[in-house]
C-alpha positions as CSV (number, residue, x, y, z in Angstrom):
1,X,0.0,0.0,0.0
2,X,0.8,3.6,-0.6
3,X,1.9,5.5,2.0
4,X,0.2,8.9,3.4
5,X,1.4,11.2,6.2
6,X,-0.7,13.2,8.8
7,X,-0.4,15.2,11.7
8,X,-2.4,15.4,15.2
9,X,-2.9,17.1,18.1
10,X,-5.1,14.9,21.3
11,X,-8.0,16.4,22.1
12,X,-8.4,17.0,25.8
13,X,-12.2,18.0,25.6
14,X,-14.7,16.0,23.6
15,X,-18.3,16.1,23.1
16,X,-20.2,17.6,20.7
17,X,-19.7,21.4,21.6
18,X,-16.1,20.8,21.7
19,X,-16.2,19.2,18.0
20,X,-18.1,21.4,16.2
21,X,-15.3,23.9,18.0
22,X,-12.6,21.8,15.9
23,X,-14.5,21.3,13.1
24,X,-14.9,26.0,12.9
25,X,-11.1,26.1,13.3
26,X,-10.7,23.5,10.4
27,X,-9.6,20.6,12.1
28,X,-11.4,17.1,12.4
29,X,-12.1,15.2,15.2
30,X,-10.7,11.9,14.9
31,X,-10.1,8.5,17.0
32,X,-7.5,6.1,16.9
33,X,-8.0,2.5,17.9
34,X,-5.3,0.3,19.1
35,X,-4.4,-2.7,20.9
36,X,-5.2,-1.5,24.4
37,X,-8.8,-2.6,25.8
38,X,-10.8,-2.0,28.8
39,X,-13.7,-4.6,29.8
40,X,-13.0,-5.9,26.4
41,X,-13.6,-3.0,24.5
42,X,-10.8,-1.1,22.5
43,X,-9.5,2.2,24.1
44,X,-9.9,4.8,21.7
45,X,-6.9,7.7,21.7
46,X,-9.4,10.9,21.0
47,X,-7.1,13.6,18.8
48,X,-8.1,16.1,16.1
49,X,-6.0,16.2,12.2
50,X,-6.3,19.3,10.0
51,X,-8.9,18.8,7.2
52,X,-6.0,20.2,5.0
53,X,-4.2,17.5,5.7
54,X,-7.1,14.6,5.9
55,X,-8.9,15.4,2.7
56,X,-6.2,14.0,0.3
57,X,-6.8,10.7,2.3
58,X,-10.5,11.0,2.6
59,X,-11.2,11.6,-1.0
60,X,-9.7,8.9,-2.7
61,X,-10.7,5.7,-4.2
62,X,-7.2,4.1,-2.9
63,X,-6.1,3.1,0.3
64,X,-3.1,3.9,2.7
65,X,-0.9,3.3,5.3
66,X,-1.4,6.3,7.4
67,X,1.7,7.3,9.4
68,X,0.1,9.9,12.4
69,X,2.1,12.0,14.2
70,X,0.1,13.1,17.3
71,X,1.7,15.6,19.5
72,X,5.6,13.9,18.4
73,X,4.4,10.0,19.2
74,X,4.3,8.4,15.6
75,X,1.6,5.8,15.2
76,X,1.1,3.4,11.9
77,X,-2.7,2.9,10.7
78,X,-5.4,2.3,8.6
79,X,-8.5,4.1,7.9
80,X,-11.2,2.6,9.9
81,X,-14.7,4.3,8.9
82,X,-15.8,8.2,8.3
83,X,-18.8,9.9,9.1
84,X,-19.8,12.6,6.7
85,X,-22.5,15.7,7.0
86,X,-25.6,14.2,5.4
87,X,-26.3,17.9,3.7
88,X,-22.7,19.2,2.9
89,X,-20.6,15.7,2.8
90,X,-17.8,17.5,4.8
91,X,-16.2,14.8,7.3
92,X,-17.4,14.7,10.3
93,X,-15.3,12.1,12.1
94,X,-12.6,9.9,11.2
95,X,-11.6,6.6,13.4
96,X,-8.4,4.6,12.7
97,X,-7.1,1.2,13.8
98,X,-3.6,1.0,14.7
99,X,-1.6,-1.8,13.2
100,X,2.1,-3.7,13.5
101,X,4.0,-6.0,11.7
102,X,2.7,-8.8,13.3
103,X,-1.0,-9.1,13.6
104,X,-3.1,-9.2,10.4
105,X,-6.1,-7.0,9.5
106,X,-8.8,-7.1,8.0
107,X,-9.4,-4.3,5.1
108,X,-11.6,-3.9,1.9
109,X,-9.6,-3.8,-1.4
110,X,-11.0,-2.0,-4.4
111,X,-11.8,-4.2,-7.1
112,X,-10.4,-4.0,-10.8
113,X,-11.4,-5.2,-14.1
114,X,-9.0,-6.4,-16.0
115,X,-9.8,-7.3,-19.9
116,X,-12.4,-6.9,-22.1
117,X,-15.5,-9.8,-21.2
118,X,-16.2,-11.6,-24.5
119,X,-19.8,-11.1,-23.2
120,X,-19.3,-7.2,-23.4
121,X,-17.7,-7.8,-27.3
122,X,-21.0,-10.0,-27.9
123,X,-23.0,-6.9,-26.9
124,X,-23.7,-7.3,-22.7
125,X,-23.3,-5.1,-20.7
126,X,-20.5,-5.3,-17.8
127,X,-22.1,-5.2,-14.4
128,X,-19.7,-4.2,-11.3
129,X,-21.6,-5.3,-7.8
130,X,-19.2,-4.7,-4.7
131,X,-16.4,-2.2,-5.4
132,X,-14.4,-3.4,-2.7
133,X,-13.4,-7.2,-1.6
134,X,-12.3,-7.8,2.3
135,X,-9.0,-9.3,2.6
136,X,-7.1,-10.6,6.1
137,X,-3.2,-10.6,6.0
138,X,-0.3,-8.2,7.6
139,X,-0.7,-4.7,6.5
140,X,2.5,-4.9,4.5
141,X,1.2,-7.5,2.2
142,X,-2.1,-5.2,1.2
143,X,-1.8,-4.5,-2.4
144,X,-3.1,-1.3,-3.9
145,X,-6.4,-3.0,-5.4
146,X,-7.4,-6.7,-6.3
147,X,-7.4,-7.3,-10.6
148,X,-9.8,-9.6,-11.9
149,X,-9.7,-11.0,-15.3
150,X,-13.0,-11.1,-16.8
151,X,-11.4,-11.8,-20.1
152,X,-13.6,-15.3,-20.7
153,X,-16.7,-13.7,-19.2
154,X,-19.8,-14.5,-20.7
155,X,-23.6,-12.9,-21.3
156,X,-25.3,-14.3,-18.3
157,X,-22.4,-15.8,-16.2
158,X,-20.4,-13.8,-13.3
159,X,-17.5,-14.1,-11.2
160,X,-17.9,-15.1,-7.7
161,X,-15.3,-14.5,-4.6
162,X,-14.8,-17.9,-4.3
163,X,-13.7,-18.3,-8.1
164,X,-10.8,-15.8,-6.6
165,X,-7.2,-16.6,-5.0
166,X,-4.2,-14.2,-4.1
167,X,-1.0,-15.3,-2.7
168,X,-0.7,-14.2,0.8
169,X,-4.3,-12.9,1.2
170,X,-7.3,-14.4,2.8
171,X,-10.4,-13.0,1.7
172,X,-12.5,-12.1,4.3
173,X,-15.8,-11.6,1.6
174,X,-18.0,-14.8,1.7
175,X,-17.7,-16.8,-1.4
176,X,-20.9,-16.7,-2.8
177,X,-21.0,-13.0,-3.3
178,X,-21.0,-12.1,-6.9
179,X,-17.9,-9.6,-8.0
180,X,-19.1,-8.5,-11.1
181,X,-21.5,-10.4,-14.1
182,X,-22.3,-9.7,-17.6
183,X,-26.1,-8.8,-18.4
184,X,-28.3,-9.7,-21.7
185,X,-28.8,-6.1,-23.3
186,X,-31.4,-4.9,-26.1
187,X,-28.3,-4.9,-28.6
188,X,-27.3,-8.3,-27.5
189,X,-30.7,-10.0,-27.9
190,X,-30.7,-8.1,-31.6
191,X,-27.2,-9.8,-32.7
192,X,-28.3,-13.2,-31.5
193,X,-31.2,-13.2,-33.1
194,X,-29.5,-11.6,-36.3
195,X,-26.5,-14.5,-36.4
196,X,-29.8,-17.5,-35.6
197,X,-31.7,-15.7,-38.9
198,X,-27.9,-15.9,-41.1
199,X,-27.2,-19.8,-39.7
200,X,-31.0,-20.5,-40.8
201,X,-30.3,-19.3,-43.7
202,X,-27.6,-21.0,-44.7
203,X,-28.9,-24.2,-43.6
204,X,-31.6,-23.7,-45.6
205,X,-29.4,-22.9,-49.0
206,X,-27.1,-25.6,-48.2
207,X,-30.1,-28.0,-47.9
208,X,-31.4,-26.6,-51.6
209,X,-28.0,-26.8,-53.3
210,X,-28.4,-30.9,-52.3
C-alpha cells in the first residue's frame, strides 16, 4: 500500500460542543484504535488532524498506510470508517485502527477489471456489484487494489469471490458474493437473433443446393 502522512494534536475535551469547536477552526475530530482494551472494549486515543491534511486521504478511491504524528508519538494505521455531513458531505469524524507487523487486518480492497469480457464484445453489458473485496493478511502484504480478469466472461455468467485466490491474502468476503456479471442487453438479444436468422439461412441454401 501507498503511503500517506498526517499530523495530530489529542483532544483534551470532547463532546459535541467541543467538535463542532474543531470542526470551525478546520480541524477534524478523529479517533485512533489500538491494541489496548478496557472490559474488552478497544481504548480509543481521542485527537483532532487538519482537514487540509485529511482530505487528500479521505477523497480517494485508494487506500493507505497512514503514518500519524500526534503531538511527536508516531503511530502506523489504517482508515477505519468516516462519518460525513448528510447535507454538505464534509467529514465529520474519522476513526483509525492501529496496526504492526505482526498481527493481520482485516481491510476492503478496491476491485479492478482487467480485460475486455467476451460477453461485453457480444453486446452485454459489464455489471460491477461490490467495489471493494475484504482481505485478512499483515498490512505490508495489502496490495493497492485486487485485478480480476473477466477476459472469458460470458452474457449471463459472473464471477464469484470464491472463483478468486491471491498469494498471501485471505479474503474475508464470503464466497458466494458475486464480483461482477455480464447482463443480456437490447443490442445483445438483436445480434443473436441476427447470427440465428444468417445460420437459418444457410442451412436452408445448403439443404437446396443438395
Amino acid at each position: 500500500m501507498k503511503e500517506i502522512s498526517i499530523s495530530g494534536k489529542k483532544r483534551e475535551a470532547l463532546g459535541k460542543k467541543a467538535s463542532k469547536a474543531l470542526r470551525k477552526e478546520g480541524m477534524v475530530p478523529c479517533n485512533l484504535y489500538g491494541e489496548e482494551r478496557v472490559d474488552g472494549k478497544p481504548v480509543a486515543l481521542a485527537f483532532a488532524s487538519p482537514f487540509s491534511e485529511l482530505r487528500k486521504l479521505i477523497y480517494t478511491p485508494h487506500i493507505y498506510v497512514v503514518k500519524i504524528n500526534i503531538d511527536g508519538t508516531d503511530h502506523t494505521a489504517v482508515l477505519k470508517e468516516i462519518q460525513f455531513h448528510p447535507v454538505t458531505d464534509a467529514p465529520l469524524h474519522v476513526d483509525f485502527y492501529e496496526v504492526n507487523d505482526q498481527k493481520p487486518i482485516t481491510i476492503g480492497i478496491p476491485v479492478k477489471l482487467v480485460g475486455l469480457a467476451q460477453g461485453v464484445r457480444d453486446g452485454g453489458r459489464m455489471n460491477l456489484s461490490i467495489r471493494k473485496i475484504n482481505v485478512t493478511a499483515p498490512y505490508q502484504q495489502i496490495p493497492e487494489h485486487l485485478d480480476v480478469d473477466v477476459t472469458a466472461l460470458r452474457i449471463g455468467k459472473s464471477i464469484k469471490v470464491g472463483q478468486l485466490s491471491y498469494e498471501g491474502l485471505e479474503l474475508a468476503t464470503g464466497k458466494d458474493v458475486v464480483v461482477c456479471s455480464v447482463k443480456m442487453t437490447r443490442n445483445a438479444n438483436a445480434s443473436a437473433a441476427s447470427d440465428d436468422t444468417d445460420a437459418s439461412a444457410d442451412a436452408e441454401a445448403d439443404a437446396e443446393s443438395k
